[in-house]
C-alpha distance (Angstrom), angle and dihedral (degrees) to the residues before:
residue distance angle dihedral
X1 . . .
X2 3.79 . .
X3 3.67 121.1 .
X4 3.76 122.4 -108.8
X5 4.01 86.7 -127.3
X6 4.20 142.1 33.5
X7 3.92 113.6 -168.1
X8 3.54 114.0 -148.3
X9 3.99 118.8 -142.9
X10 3.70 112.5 169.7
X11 3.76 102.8 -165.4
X12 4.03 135.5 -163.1
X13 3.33 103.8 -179.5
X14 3.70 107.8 -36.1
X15 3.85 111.5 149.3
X16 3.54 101.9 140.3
X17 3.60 94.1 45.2
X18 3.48 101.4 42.1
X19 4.06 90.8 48.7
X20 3.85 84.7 62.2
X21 3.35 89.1 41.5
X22 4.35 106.8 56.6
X23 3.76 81.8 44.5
X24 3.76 97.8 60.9
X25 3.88 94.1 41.8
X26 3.79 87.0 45.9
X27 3.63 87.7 57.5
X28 3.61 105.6 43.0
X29 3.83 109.2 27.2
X30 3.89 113.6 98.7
X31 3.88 96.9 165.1
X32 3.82 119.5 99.4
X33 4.10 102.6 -96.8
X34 3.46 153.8 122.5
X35 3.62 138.1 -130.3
X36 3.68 113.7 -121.0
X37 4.55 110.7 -153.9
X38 3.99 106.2 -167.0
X39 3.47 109.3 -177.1
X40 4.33 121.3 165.2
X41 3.97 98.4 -154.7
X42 3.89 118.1 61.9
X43 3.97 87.3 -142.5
X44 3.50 97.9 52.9
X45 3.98 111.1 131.6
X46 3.72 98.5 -123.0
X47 3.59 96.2 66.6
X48 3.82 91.5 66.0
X49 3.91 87.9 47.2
X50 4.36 87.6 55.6
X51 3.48 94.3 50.0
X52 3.43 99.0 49.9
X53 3.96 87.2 46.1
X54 4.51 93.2 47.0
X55 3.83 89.6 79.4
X56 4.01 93.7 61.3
X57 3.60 93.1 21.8
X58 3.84 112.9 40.5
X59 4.10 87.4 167.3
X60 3.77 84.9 81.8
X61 3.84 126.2 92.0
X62 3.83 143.9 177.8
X63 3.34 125.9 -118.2
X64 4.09 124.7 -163.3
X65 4.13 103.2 -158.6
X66 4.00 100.5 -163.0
X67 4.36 87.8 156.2
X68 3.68 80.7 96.0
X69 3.87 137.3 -78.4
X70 3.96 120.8 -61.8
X71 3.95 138.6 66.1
X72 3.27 89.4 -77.2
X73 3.43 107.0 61.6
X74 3.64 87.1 33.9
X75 4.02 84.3 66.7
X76 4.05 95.2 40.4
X77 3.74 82.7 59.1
X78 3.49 105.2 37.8
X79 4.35 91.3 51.5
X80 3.59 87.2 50.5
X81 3.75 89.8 59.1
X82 3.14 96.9 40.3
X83 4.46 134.0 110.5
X84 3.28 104.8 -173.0
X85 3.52 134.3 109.8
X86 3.77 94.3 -135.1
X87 3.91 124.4 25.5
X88 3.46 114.6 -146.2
X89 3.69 112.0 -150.0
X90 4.30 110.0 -148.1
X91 3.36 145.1 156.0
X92 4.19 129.0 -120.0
X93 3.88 87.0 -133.8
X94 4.09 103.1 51.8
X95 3.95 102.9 80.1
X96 3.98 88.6 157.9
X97 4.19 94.5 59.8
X98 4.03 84.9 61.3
X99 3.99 89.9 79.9
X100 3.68 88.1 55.9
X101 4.10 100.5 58.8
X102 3.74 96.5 84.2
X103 3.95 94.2 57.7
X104 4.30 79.4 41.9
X105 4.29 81.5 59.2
X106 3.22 95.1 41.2
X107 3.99 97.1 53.8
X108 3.66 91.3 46.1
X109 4.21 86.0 49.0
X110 3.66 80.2 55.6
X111 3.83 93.9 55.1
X112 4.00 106.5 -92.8
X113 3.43 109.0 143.4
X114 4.04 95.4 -167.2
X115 3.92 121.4 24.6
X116 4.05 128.6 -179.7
X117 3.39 130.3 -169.8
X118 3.68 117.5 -141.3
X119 4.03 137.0 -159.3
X120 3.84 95.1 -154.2
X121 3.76 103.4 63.1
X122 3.81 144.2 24.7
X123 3.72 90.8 42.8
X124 3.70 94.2 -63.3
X125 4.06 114.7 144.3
X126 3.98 138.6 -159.4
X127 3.51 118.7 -144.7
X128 3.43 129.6 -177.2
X129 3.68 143.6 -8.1
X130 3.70 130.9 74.4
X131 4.12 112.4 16.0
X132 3.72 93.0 -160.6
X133 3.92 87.1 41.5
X134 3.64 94.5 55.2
X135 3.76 98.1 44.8
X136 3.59 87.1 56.1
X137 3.59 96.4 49.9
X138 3.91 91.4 51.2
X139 3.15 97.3 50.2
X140 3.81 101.1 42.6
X141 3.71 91.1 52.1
X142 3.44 96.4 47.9
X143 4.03 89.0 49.7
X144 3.61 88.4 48.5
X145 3.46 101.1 50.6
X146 4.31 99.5 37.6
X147 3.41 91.4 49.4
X148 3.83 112.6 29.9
X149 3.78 103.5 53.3
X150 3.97 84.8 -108.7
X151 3.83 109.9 155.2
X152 3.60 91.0 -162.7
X153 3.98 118.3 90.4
X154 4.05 89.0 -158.0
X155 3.54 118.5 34.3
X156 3.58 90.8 157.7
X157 3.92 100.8 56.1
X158 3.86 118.2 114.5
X159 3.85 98.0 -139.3
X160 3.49 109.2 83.1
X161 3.79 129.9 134.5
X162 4.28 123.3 -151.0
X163 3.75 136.1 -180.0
X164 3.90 100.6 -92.0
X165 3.65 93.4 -134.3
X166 3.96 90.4 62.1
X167 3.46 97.3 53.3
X168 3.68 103.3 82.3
X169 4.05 83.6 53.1
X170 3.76 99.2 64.8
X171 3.87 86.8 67.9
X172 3.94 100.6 -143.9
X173 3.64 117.2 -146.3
X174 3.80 114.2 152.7
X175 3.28 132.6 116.4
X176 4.55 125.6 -65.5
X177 3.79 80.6 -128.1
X178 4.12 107.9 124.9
X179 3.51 121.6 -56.6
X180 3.91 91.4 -36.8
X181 3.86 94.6 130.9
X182 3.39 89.3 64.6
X183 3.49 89.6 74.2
X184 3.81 101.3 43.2
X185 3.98 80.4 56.1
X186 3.24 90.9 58.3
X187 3.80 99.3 50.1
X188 4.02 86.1 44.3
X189 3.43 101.2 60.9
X190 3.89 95.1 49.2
X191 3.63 94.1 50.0
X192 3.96 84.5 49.7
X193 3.34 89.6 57.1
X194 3.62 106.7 -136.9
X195 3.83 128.6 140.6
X196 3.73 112.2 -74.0
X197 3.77 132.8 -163.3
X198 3.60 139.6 -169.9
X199 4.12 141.0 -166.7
X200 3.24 134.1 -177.0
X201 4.04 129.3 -110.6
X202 3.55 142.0 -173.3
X203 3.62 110.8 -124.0
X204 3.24 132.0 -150.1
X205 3.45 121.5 175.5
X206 4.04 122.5 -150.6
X207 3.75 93.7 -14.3
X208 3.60 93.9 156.3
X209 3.91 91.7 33.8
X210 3.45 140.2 -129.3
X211 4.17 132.2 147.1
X212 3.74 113.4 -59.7
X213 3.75 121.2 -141.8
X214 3.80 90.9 -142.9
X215 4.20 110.1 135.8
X216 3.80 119.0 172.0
X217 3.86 98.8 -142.7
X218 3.72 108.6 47.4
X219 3.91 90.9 37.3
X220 3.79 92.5 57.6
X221 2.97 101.4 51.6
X222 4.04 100.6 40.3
X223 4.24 80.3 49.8
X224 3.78 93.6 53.7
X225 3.93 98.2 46.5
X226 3.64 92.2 53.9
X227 4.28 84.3 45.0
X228 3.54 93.4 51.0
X229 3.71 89.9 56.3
X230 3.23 103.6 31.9
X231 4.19 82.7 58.4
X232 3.71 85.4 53.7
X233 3.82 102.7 44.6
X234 3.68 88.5 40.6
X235 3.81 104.1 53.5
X236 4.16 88.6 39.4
X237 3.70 100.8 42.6
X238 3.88 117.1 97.0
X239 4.28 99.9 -158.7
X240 3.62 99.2 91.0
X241 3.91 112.9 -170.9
X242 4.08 131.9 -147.4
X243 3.52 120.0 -125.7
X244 3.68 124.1 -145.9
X245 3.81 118.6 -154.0
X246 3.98 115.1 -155.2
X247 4.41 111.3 -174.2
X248 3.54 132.1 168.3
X249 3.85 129.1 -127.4
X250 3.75 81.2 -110.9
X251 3.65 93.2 57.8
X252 4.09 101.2 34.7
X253 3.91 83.6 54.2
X254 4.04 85.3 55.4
X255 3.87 89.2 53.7
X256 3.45 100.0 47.8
């Protein structure tokens, strides 16, 4: 039998966090699902890490990427291994975004197709990491989203879960810079049309360290193509998506 749910983790050397990591989601995840490891080099740390965790925690696999280096690829490879009715997309760092999957299941139970969380809105925070990084992401989400007709707060989030069989149909095609796909998913599945959803998380980037592939330069620019388009796709396009926004008490406290 399938499970109900794959989780994503592209890794790049991510022992440490992903040891902290396959422990949480061993402990809280009661959904039918498997955990999905893509790592590109065959000497990368974490793969040590997963098969040291398989004998308590047989939910986890390894996945070779050899499309070619980058989070993209990373995902191309990892949905084409996947089972799972829903792939949830994640990264080895975030441990906070965990307590946000079950409202994630339960908006796709209630029909979404493609649900984000976000740090901007809802109550949902961001916490650490990069200063200049997180200005940047603040502000480019919140440009994005007033002025684009986007009805998600955070495109540019890496947590985001989608109906498997959809995936292939969004077509992916930017760059394996950073996390930058997660953006042009974003913009995809509005312009698709389908029923989106979003929840907030606390994020909190690097909190059990590790080296983080963030560079200034190459990210900026790979982040403004896909806004520059997405602004153009967006204000021209005439599928116009719902959004469905799932919070819990702990969270609508937050925002009040």
């Amino acid at each position: 039998m399938n499970p109900k749910l794959s989780i994503l983790l592209p890794v790049r050397n991510e022992g440490m966090n992903l040891k902290v990591m396959l422990k949480i989601l061993r402990a809280v995840m009661e959904v039918p699902h498997e955990v999905l490891v893509v790592h590109d080099d065959p000497k990368d740390t974490s793969i040590a890490v997963v098969q040291k965790a398989q004998s308590e925690y047989p939910n986890v696999r390894l996945i070779h990427n050899q499309r070619g280096r980058g989070v993209i690829n990373a995902l191309k490879e990892g949905v084409a291994r996947a089972r799972g009715e829903f792939v949830l997309i994640f990264a080895a760092d975030e441990v906070g975004p965990v307590l946000a999957i079950e409202e994630m299941l339960q908006l796709a139970n209630e029909g979404c197709d493609f649900i984000s969380c976000t740090r901007y809105a809802h109550g949902g925070r961001r916490l650490g990491g990069s200063v200049i990084g997180g200005i940047l992401s603040r502000t480019a989400n919140y440009l994005f989203h007033t002025f684009t007709g986007a009805v998600l707060t955070d495109s540019t989030t890496g947590i985001k879960l989608i109906r498997r069989t959809l995936f292939e149909s969004l077509h992916l095609e930017s760059s394996p810079v950073g996390w930058v796909v997660a953006f042009e998913l974003a913009i995809k599945a509005q312009i698709a049309g389908i029923r989106l959803g979003e929840v907030p998380i606390v994020s909190i980037d690097r909190l059990y360290g590790g080296k983080s592939t963030f560079r200034l330069g190459p990210w900026v620019i790979e982040y403004l193509k896909w806004f520059l388009w997405g602004v153009r796709v967006l204000w021209t396009t005439s599928k116009r998506s719902t959004v469905t926004v799932r919070s819990s008490e702990y969270f609508q406290g937050k925002a009040a």
